[in-house]
Each structure stands twice: as C-alpha cells, then as structure tokens.
mmCIF file as gemmi writes it, N, C-alpha and C atoms, coordinates in Angstrom:
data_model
loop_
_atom_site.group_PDB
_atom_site.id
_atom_site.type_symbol
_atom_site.label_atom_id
_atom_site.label_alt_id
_atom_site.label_comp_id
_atom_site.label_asym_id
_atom_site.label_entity_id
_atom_site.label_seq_id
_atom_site.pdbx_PDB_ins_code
_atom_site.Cartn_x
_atom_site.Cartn_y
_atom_site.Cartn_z
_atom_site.occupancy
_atom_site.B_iso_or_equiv
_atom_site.pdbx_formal_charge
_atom_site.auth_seq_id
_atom_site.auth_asym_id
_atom_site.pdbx_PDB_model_num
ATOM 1 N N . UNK Axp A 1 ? 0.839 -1.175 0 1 0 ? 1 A 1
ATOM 2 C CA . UNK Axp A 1 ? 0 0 0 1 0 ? 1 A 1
ATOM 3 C C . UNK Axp A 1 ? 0.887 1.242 0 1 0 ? 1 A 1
ATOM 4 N N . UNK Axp A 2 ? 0.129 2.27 -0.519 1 0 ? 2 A 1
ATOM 5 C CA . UNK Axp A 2 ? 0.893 3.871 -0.531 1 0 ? 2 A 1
ATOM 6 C C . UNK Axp A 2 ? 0.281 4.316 0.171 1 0 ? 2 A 1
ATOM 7 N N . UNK Axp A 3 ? 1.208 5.479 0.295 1 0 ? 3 A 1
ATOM 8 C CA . UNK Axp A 3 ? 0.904 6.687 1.341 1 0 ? 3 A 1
ATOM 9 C C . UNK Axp A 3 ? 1.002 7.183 2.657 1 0 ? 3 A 1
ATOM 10 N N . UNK Axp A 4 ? 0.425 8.295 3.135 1 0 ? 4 A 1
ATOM 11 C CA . UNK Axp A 4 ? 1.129 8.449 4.387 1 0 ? 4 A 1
ATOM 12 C C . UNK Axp A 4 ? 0.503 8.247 5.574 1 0 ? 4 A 1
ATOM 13 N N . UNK Axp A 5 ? -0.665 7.357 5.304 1 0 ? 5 A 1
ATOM 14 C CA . UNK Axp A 5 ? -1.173 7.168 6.425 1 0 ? 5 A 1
ATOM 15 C C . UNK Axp A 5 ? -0.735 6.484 7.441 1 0 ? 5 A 1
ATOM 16 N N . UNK Axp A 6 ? 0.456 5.409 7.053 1 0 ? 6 A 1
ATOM 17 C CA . UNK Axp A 6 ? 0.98 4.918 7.863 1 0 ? 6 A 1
ATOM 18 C C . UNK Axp A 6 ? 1.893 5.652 8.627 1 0 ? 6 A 1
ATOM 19 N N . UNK Axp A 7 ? 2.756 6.992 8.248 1 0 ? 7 A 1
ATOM 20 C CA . UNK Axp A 7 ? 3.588 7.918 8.811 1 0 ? 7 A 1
ATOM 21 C C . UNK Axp A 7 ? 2.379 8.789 9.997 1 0 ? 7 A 1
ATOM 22 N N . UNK Axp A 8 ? 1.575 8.639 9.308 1 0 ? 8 A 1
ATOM 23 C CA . UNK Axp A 8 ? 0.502 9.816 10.121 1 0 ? 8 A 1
ATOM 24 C C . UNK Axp A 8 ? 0.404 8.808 11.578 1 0 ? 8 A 1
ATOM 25 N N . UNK Axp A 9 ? 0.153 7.739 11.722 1 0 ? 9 A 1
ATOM 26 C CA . UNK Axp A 9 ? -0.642 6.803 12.578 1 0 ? 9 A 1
ATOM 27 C C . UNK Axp A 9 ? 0.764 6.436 13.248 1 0 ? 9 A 1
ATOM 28 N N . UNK Axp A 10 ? 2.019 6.709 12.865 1 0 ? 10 A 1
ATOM 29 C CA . UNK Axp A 10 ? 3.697 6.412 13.464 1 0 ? 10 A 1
ATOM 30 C C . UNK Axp A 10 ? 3.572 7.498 14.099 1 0 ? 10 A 1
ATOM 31 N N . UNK Axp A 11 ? 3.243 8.619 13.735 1 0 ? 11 A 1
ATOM 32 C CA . UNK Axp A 11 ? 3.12 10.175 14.422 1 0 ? 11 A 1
ATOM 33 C C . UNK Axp A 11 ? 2.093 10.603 15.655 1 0 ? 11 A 1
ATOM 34 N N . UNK Axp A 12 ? 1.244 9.522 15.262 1 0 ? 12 A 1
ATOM 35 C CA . UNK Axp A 12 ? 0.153 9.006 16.494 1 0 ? 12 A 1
ATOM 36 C C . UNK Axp A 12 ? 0.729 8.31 18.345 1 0 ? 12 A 1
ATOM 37 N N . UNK Axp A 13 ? 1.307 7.296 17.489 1 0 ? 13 A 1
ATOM 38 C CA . UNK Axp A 13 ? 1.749 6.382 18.194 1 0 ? 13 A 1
ATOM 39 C C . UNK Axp A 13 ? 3.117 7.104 19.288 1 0 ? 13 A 1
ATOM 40 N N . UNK Axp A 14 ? 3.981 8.154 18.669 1 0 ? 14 A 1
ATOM 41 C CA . UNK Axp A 14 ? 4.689 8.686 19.359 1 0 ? 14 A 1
ATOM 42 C C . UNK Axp A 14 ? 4.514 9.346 20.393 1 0 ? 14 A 1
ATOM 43 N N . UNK Axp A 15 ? 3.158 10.251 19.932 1 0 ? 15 A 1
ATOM 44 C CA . UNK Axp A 15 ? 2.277 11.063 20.715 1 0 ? 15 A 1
ATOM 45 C C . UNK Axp A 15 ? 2.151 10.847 21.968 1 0 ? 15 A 1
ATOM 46 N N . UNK Axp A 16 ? 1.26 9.233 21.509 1 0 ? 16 A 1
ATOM 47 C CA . UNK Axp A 16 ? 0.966 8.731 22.234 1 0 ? 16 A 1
ATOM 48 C C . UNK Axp A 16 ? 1.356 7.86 23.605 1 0 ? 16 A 1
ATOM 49 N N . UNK Axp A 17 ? 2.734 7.183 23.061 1 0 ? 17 A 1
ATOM 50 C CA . UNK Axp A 17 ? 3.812 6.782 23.986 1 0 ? 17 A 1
ATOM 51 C C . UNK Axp A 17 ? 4.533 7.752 25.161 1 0 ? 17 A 1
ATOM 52 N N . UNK Axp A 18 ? 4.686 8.911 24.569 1 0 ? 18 A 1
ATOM 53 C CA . UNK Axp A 18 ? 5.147 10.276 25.371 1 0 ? 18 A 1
ATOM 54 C C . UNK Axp A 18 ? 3.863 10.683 26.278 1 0 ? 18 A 1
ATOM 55 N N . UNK Axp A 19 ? 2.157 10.465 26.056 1 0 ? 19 A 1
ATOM 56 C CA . UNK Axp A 19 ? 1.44 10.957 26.923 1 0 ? 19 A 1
ATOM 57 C C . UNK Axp A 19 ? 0.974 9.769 28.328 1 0 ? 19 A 1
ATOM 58 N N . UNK Axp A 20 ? 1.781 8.75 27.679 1 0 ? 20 A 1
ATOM 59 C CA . UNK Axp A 20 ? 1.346 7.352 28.699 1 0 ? 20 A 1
ATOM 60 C C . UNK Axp A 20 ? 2.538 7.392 29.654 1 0 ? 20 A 1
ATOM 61 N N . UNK Axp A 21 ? 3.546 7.717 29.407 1 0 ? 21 A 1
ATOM 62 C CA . UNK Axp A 21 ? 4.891 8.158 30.243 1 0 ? 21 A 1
ATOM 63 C C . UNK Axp A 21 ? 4.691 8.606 31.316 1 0 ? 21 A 1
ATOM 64 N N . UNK Axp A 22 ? 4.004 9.891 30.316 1 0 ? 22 A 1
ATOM 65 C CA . UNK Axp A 22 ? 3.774 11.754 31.369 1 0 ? 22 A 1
ATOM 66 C C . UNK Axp A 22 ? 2.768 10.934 32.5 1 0 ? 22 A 1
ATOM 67 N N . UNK Axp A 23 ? 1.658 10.339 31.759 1 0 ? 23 A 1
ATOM 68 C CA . UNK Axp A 23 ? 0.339 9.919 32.884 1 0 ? 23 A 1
ATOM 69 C C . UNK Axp A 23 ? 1.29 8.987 33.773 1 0 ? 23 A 1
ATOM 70 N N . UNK Axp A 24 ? 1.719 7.878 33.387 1 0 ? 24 A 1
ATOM 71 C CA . UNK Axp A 24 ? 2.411 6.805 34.425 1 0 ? 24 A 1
ATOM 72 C C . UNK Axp A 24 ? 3.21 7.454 35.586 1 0 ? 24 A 1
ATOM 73 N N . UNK Axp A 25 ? 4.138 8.236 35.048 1 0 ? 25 A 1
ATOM 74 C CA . UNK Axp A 25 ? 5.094 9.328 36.104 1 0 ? 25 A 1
ATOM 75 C C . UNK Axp A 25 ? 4.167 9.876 36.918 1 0 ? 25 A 1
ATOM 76 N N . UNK Axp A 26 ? 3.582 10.555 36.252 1 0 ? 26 A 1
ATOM 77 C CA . UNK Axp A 26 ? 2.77 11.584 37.777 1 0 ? 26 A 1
ATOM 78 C C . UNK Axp A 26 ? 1.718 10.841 38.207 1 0 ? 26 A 1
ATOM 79 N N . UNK Axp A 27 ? 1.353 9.776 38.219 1 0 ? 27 A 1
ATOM 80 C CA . UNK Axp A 27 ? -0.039 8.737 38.526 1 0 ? 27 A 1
ATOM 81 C C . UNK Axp A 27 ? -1.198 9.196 37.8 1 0 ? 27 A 1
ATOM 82 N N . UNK Axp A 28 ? -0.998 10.258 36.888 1 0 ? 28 A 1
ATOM 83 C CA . UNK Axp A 28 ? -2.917 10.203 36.216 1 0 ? 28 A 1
ATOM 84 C C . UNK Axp A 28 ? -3.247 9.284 35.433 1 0 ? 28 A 1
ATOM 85 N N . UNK Axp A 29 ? -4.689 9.136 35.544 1 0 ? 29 A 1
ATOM 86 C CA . UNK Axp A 29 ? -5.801 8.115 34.827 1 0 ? 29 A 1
ATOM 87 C C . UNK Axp A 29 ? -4.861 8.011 33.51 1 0 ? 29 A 1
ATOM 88 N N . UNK Axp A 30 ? -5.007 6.478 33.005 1 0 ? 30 A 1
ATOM 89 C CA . UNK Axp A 30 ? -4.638 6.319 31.822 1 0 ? 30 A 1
ATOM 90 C C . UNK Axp A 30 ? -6.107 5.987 30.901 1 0 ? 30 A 1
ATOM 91 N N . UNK Axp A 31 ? -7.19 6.094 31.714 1 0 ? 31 A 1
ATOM 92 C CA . UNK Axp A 31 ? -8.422 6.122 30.77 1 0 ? 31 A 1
ATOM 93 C C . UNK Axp A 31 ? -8.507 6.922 29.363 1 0 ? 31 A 1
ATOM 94 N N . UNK Axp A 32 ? -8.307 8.486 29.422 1 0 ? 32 A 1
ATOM 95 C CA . UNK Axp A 32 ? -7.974 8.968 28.082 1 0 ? 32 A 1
ATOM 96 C C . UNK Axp A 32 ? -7.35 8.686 27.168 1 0 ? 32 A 1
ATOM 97 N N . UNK Axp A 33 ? -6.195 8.32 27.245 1 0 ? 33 A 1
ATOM 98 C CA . UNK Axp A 33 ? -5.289 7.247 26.872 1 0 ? 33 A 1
ATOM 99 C C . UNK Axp A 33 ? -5.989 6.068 25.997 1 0 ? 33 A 1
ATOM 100 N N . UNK Axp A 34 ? -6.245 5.395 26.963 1 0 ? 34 A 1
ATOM 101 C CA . UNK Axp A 34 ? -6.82 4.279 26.535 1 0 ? 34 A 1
ATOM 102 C C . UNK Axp A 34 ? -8.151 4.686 25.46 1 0 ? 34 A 1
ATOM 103 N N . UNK Axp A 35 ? -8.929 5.799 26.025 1 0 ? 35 A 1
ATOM 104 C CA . UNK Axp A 35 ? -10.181 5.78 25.04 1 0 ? 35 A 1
ATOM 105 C C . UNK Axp A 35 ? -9.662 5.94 23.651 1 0 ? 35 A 1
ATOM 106 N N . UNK Axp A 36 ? -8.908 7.043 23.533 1 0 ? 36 A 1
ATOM 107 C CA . UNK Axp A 36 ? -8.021 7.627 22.474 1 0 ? 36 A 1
ATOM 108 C C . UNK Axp A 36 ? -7.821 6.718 21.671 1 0 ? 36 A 1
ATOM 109 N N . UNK Axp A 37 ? -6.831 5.224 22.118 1 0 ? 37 A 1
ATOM 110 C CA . UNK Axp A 37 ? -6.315 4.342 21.042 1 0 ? 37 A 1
ATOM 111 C C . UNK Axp A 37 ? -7.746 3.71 20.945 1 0 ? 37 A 1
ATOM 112 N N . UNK Axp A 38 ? -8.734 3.541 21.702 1 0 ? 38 A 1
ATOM 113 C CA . UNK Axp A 38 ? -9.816 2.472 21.048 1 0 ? 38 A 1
ATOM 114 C C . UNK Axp A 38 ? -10.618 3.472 20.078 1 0 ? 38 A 1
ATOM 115 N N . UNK Axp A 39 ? -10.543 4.891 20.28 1 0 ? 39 A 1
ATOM 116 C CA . UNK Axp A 39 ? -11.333 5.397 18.985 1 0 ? 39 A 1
ATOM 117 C C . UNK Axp A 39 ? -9.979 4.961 17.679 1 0 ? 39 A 1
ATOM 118 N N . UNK Axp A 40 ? -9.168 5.203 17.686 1 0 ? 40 A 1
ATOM 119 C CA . UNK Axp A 40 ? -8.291 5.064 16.167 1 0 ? 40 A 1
ATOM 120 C C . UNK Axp A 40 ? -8.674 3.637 16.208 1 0 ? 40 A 1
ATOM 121 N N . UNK Axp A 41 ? -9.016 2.386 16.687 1 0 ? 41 A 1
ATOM 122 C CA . UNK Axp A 41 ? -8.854 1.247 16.309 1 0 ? 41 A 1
ATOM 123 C C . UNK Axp A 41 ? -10.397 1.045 15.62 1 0 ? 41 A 1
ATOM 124 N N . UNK Axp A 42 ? -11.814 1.763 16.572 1 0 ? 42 A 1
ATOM 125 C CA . UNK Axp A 42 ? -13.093 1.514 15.948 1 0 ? 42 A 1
ATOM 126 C C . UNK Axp A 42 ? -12.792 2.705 14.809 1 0 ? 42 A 1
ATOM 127 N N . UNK Axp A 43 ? -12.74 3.875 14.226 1 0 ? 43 A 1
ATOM 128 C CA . UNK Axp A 43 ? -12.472 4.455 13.144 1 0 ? 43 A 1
ATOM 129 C C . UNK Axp A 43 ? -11.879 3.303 12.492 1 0 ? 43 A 1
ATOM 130 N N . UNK Axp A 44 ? -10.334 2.691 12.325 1 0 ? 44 A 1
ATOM 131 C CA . UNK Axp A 44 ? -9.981 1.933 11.524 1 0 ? 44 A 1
ATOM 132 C C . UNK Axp A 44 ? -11.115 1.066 10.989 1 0 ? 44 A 1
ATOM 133 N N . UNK Axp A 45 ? -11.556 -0.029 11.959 1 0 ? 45 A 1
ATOM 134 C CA . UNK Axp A 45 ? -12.886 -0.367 11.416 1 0 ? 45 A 1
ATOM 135 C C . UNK Axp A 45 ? -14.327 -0.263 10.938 1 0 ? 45 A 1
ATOM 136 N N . UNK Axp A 46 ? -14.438 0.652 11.26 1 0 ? 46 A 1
ATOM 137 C CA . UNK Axp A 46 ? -15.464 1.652 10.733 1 0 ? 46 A 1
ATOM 138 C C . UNK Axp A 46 ? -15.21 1.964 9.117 1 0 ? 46 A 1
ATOM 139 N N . UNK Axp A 47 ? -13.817 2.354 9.138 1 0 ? 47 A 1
ATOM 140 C CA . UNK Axp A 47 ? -13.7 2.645 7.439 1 0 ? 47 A 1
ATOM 141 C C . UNK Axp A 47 ? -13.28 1.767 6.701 1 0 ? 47 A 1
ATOM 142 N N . UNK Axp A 48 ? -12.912 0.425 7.49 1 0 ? 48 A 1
ATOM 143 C CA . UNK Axp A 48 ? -12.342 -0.768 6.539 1 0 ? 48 A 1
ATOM 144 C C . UNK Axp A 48 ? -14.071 -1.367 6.195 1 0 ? 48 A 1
ATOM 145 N N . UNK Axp A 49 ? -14.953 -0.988 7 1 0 ? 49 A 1
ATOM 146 C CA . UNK Axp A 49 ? -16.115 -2.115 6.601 1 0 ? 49 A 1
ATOM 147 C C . UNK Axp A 49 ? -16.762 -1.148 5.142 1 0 ? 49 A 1
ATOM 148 N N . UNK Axp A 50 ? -16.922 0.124 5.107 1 0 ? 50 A 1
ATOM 149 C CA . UNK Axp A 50 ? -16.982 1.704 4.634 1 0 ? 50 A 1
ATOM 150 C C . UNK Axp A 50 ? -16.599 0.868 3.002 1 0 ? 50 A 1
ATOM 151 N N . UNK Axp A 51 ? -15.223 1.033 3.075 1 0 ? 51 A 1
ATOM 152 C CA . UNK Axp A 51 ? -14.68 1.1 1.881 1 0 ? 51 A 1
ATOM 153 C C . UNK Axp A 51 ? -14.38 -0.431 1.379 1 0 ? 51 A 1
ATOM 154 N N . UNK Axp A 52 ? -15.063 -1.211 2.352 1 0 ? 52 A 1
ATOM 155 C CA . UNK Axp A 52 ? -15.654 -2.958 1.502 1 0 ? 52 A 1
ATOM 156 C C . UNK Axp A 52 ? -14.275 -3.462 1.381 1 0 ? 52 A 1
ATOM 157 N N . UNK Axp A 53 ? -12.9 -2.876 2.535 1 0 ? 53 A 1
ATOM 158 C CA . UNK Axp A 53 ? -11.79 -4.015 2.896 1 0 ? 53 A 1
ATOM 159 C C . UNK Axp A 53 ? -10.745 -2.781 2.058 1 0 ? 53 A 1
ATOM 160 N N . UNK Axp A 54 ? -10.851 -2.079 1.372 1 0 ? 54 A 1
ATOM 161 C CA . UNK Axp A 54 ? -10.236 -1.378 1.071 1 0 ? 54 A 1
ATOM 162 C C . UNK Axp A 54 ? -9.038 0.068 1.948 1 0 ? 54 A 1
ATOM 163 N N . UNK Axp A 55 ? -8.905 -0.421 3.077 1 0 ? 55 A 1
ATOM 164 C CA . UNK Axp A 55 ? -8.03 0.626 3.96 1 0 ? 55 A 1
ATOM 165 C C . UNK Axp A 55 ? -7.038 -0.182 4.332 1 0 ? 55 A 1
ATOM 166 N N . UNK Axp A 56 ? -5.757 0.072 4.343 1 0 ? 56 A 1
ATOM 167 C CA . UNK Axp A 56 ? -4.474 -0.42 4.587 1 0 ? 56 A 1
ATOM 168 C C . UNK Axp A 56 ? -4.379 -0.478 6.312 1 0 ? 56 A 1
ATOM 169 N N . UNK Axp A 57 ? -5.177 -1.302 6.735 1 0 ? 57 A 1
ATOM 170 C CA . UNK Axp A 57 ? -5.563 -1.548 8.051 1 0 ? 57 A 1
ATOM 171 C C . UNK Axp A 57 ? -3.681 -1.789 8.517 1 0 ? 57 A 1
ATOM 172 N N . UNK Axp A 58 ? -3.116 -2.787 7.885 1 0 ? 58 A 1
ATOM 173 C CA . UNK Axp A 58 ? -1.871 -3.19 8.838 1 0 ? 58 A 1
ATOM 174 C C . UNK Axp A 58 ? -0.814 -2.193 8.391 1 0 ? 58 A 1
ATOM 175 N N . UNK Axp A 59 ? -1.172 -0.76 7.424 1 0 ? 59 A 1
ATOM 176 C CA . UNK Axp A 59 ? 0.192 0.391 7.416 1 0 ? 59 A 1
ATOM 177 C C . UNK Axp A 59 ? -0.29 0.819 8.593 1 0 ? 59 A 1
ATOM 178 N N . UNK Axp A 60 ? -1.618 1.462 9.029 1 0 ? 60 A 1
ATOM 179 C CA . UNK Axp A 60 ? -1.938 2.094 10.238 1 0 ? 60 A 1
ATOM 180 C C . UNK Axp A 60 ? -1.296 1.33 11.295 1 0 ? 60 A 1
ATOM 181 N N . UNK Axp A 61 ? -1.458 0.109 12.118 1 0 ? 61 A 1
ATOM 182 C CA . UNK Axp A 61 ? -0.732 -0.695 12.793 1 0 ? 61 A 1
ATOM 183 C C . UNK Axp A 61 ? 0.145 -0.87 12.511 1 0 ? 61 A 1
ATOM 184 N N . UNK Axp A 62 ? 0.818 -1.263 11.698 1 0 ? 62 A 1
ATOM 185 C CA . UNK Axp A 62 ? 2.498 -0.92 11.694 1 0 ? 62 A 1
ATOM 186 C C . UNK Axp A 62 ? 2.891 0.368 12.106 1 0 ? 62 A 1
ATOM 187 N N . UNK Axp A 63 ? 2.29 1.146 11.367 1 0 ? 63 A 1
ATOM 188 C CA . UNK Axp A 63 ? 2.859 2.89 12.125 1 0 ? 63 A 1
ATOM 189 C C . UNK Axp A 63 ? 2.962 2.818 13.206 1 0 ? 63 A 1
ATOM 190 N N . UNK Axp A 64 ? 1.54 2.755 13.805 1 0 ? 64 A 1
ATOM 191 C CA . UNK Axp A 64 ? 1.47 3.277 15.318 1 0 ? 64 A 1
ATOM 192 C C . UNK Axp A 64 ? 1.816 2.232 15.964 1 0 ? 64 A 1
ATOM 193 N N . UNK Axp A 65 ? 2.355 1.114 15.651 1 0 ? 65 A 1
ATOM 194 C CA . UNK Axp A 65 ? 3.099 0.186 16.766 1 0 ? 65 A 1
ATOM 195 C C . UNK Axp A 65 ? 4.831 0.875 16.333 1 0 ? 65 A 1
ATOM 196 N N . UNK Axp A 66 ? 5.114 1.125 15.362 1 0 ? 66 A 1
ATOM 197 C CA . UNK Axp A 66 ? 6.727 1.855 15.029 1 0 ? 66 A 1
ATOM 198 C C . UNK Axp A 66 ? 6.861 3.054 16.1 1 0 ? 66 A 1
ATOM 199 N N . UNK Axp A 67 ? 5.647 3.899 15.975 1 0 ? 67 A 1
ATOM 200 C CA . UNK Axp A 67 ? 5.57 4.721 16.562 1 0 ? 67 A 1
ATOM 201 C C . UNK Axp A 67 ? 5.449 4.781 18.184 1 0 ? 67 A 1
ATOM 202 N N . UNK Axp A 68 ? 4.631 4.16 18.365 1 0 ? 68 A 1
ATOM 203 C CA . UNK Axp A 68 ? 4.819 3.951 20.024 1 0 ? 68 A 1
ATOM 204 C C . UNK Axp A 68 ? 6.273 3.33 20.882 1 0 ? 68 A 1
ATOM 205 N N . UNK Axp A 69 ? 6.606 2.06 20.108 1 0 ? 69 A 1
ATOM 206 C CA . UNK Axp A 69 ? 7.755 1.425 20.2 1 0 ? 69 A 1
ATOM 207 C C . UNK Axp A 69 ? 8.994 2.998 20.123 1 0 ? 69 A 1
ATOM 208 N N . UNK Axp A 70 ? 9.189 3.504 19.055 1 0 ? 70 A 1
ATOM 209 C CA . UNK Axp A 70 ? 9.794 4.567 19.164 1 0 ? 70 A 1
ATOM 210 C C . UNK Axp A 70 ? 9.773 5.791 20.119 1 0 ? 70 A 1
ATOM 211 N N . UNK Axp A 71 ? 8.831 6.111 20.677 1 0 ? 71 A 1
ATOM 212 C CA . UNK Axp A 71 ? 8.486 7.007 21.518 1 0 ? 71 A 1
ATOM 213 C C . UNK Axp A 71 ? 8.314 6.347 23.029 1 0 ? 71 A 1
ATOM 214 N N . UNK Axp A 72 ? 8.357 4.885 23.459 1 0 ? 72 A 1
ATOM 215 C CA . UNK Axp A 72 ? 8.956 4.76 24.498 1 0 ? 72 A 1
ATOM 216 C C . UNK Axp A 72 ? 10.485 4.495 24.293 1 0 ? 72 A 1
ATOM 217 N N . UNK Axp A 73 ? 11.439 4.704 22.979 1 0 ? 73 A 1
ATOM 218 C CA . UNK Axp A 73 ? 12.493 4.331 23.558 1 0 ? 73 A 1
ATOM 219 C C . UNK Axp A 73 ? 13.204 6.18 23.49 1 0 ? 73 A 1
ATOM 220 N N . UNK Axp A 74 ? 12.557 6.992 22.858 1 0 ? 74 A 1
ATOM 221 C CA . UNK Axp A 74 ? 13.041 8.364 23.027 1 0 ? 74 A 1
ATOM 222 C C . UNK Axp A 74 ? 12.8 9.147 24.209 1 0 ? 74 A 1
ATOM 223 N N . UNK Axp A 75 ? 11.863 8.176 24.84 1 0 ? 75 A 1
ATOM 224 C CA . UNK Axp A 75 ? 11.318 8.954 26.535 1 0 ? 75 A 1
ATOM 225 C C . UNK Axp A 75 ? 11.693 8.723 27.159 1 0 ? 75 A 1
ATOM 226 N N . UNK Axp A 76 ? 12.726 7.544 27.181 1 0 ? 76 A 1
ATOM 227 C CA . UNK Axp A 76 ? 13.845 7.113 28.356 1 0 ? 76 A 1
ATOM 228 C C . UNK Axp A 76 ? 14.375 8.235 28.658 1 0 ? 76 A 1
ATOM 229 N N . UNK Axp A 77 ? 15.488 8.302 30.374 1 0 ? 77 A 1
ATOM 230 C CA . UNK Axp A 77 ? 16.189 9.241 31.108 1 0 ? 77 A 1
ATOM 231 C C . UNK Axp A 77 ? 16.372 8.389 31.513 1 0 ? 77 A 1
C-alpha cells in the first residue's frame, strides 16, 4: 500500500507513547489514553467495513506500533 497514512498513525503512536509516560510518572488516569487508542482502532474499522476491505488496516498498525515502540524508547532518562 501507498501513502502516508501509515507515517501519520507512526506520528500518532509517538504522541501517544510520550502521553502514557507523562500519565504513568505523575499517577494520572490512563483512561484517556486508553479511550483515544480504542477510537483510532473503531475508526480503523469503521472505514475498513466503509470502503468494503479497502483501507491499509496493517500500514496504520504498523505505524502506530513503530511509533509507540519509538516514543517509548526516546522517553527514556
């Protein structure tokens, strides 16, 4: 598949790794967190059923697993 949706959803995932850090460190709720990735996962499916299998379901998951993976290893100290 093309395009940048998979960079977009790597750009997600970084985000995202850096705001689960911040919450874990200072003890806040990781509920937002959590809601956050289950809306990108029902959207994903939402538009894979949409476009009849047509969305590059595993560039998005690859991204945002590159991306998270990456952004807990840039948040180390």
């Amino acid at each position: 598949m093309m395009g940048a949706s998979g960079a977009v959803f790597g750009l997600i995932g970084v985000r995202q790794a850096a705001d689960y850090r911040k919450r874990r460190r200072s003890g806040r709720p990781l509920q937002p967190l959590s809601m956050a990735i289950l809306g990108l996962v029902a959207a994903n499916i939402a538009l894979f059923v949409i476009f009849s299998g047509g969305l590059a379901w595993e560039a998005h998951l690859g991204g945002w697993l590159a991306g998270w993976l990456a952004g807990q290893s840039f948040a180390r100290h």
